[in-house]
C-alpha positions in Angstrom: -1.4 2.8 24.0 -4.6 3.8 25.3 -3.4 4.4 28.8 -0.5 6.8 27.2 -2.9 8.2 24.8 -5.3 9.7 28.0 -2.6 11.2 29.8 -1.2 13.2 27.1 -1.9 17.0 26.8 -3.4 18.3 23.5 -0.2 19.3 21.6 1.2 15.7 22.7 -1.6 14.0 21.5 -1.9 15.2 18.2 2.2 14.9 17.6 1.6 11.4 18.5 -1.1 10.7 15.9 0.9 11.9 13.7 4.2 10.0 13.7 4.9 6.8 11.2 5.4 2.9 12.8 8.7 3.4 11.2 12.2 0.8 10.8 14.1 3.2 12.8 14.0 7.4 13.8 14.8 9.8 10.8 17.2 12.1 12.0 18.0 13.8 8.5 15.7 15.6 5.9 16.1 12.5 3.1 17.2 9.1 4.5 15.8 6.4 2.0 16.7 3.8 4.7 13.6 4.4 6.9 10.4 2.3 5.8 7.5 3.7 7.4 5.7 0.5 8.0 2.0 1.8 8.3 1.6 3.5 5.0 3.6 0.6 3.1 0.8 -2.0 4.8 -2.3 0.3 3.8 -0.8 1.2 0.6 -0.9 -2.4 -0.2 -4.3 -3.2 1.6 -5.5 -0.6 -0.8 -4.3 -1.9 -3.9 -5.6 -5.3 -3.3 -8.6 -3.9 -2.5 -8.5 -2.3 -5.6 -7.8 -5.1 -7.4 -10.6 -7.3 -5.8 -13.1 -4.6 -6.3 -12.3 -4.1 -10.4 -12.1 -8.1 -10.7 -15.4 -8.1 -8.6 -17.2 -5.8 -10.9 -16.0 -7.5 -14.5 -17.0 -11.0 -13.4 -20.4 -9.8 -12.0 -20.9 -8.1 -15.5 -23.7 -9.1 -17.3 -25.7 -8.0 -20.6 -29.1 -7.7 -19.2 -30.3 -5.5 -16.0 -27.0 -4.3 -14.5 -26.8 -4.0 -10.7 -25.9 -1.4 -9.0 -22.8 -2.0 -8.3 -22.2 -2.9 -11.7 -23.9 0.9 -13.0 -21.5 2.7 -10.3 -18.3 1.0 -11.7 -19.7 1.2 -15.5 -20.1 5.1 -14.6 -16.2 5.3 -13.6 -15.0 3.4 -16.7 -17.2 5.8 -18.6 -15.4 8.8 -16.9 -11.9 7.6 -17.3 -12.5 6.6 -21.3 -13.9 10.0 -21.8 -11.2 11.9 -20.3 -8.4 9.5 -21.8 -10.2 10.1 -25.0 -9.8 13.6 -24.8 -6.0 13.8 -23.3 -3.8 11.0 -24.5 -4.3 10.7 -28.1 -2.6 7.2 -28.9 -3.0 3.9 -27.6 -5.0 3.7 -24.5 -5.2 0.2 -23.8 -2.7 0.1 -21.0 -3.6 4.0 -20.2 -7.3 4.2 -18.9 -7.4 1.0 -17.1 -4.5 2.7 -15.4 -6.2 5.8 -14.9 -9.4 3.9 -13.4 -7.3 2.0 -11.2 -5.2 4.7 -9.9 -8.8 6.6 -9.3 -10.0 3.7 -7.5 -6.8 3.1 -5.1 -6.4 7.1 -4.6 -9.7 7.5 -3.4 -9.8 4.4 -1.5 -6.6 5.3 0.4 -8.2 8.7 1.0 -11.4 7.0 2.7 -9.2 6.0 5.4 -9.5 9.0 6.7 -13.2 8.6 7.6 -12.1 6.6 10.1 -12.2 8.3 13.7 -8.8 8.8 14.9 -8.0 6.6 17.9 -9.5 3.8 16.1 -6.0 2.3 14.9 -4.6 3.3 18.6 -8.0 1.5 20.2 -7.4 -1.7 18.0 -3.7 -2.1 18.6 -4.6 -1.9 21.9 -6.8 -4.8 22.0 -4.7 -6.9 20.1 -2.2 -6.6 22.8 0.6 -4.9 20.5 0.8 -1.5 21.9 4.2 -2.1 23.1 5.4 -2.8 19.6 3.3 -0.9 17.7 4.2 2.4 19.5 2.8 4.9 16.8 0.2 4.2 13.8 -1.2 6.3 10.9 -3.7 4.5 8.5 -3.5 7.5 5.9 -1.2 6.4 3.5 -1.7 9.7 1.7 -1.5 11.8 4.6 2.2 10.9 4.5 4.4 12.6 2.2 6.4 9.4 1.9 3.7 7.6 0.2 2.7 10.5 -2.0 5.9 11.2 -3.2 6.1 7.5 -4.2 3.3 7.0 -6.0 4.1 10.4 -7.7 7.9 9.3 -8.8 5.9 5.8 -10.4 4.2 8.5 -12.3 7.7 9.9 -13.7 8.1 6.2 -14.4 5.3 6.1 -16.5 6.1 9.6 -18.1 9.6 8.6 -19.1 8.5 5.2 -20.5 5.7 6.7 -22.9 8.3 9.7 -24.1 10.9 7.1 -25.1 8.2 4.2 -26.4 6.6 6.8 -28.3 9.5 9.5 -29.4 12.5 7.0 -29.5 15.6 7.4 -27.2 17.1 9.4 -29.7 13.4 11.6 -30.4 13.5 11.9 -26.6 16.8 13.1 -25.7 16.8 15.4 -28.9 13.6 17.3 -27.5 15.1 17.4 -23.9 18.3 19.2 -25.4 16.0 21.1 -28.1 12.4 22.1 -26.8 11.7 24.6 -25.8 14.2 27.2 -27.3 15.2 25.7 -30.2 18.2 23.0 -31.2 21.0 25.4 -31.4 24.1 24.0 -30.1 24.6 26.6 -27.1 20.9 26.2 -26.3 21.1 22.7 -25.2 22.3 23.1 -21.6 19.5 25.3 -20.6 16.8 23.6 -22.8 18.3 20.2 -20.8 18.3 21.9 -17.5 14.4 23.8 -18.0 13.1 20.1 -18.9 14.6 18.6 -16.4 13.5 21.2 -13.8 10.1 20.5 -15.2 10.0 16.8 -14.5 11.2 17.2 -11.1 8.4 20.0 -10.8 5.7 17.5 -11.9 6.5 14.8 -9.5 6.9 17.2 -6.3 3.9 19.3 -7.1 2.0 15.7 -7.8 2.6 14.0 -4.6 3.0 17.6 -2.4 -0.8 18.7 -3.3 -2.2 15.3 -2.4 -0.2 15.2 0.7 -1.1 18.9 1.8 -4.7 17.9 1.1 -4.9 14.8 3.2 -2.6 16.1 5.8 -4.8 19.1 6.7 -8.1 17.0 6.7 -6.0 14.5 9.0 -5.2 17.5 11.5 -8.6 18.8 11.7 -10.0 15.6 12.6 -7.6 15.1 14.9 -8.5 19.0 16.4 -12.0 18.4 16.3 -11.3 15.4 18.3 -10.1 17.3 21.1 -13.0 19.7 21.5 -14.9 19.5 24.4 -12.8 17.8 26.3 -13.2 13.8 25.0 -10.3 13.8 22.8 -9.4 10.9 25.2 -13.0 9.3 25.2 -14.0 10.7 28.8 -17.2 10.4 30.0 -17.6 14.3 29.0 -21.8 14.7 27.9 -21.4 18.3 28.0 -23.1 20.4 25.5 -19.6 22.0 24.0 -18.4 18.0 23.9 -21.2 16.7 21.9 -21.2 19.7 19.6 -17.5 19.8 19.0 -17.4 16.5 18.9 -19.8 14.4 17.4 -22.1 17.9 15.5 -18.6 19.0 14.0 -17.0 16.2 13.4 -19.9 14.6 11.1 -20.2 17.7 9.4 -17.1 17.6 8.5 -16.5 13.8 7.4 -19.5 14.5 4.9 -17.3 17.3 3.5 -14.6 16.0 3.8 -15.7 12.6 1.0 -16.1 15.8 -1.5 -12.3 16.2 -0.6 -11.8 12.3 -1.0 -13.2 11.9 -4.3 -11.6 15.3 -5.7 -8.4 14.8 -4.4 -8.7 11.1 -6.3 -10.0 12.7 -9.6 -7.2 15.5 -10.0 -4.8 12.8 -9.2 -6.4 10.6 -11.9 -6.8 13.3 -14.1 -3.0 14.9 -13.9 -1.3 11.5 -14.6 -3.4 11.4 -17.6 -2.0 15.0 -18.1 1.2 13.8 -17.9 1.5 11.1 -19.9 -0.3 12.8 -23.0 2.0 15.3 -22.7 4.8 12.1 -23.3 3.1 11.2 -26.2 2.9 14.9 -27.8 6.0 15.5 -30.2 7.5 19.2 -29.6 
């Protein structure tokens, strides 16, 4: 892969960073039988790590001096009860440890983008798999695929809490009677408006997510080209080391400020959403 990678012109270079290990090639707009094999592995990586890193801090817990590990995950649970607090007004003990993990594995995912960019390609590489790992992105979030899919688990959720909390019979009475009223020839476009705001929830979800992380992944991947060591040449000009190294740091320590807000609005919208499942219209 690295031998490809160095003869490749700009425009091929960054097309080829951004294509999915995928099953097979999608040659339609929506085909649900291609698995793109890179963001399901990190997607998963992720939420172990997750998992680890929660179970890691509640066993390390203790009463007296906390550690700082322990103060920077008691700071996050802090954050998440106060916002569930102050949206979802109901039971909350399956919805802010939800909330905190979904934080956590967002932002985590996100990170991954810190990475530099021909890392994956450079490790493939040594491992000797480059002829059948032909194509790797370790953003699972800069994929639309993977956004879009934690989104929909979302509209899971959303459904789950508006019939646990309203009934089947609350919930499809307010989807045929909110917002216009529960006259008879206003059902079809009360049905049609709320089910027009569902799907608008989901897309909008996983879409601003994906357009965020997408547009951080292309600029690293420009900045990565400037000066002429997109391909790690032995370039030491000035133009390389300030493209390069002075513009791509700067922009990795913005870019965490992206990481972490991108994470929190995620957080903070399914928290949005599922109060809005337990308010009765």
């Amino acid at each position: 892969m690295a031998a490809e990678i160095e003869s490749e012109t700009p425009s091929q270079y960054i097309s080829h960073h951004l294509q999915n290990f995928s099953t097979k090639h999608q040659t339609s707009l929506f085909d649900l039988s291609v698995l793109n094999l890179d963001t399901l592995f990190w997607s998963v990586a992720m939420g172990l790590v997750t998992i680890f890193v929660l179970w890691l801090a509640a066993r390390r817990s203790t009463p007296g001096v906390p550690s700082r590990f322990q103060c920077l995950v008691e700071m996050l649970v802090e954050m998440v009860e106060d916002q569930s607090k102050s949206i979802v007004h109901g039971n909350r003990a399956f919805i802010a440890p939800l909330a905190l993990t979904v934080f956590v594995w967002v932002a985590l995912m996100n990170s991954l983008d810190l990475l530099p960019v021909d890392l994956p390609g450079r490790v493939i590489g040594w491992l000797g798999l480059s002829n059948v790992i032909t194509h790797h992105r370790i953003v699972p979030t800069a994929d639309l695929n993977g956004t879009l899919g934690i989104a929909v688990g979302v509209l899971v959720l959303m459904l789950y809490y508006s019939v646990k909390i309203k009934g089947a019979g609350g919930f499809i009475h307010e989807l045929v009677s909110a917002p216009f009223g529960a006259h008879p020839l206003l059902w079809i476009p009360n049905l049609a408006l709320n089910i027009v705001e569902f799907l608008a929830k989901t897309v909008s979800l996983g879409m601003r997510l994906f357009g965020n992380m997408y547009a951080g992944e292309l600029l690293f991947l420009l900045i990565a080209l400037l000066g002429s060591i997109w391909h790690f040449s032995a370039d030491t000009s000035v133009l390389g080391f300030v493209g390069h190294v002075i513009a791509g740091s700067a922009w990795a320590i913005f870019h965490i400020l992206i990481v972490l807000l991108q994470a929190f609005i995620f957080m903070m919208l399914t928290l949005v959403y599922i109060g809005q499942a337990h308010d009765k219209h």
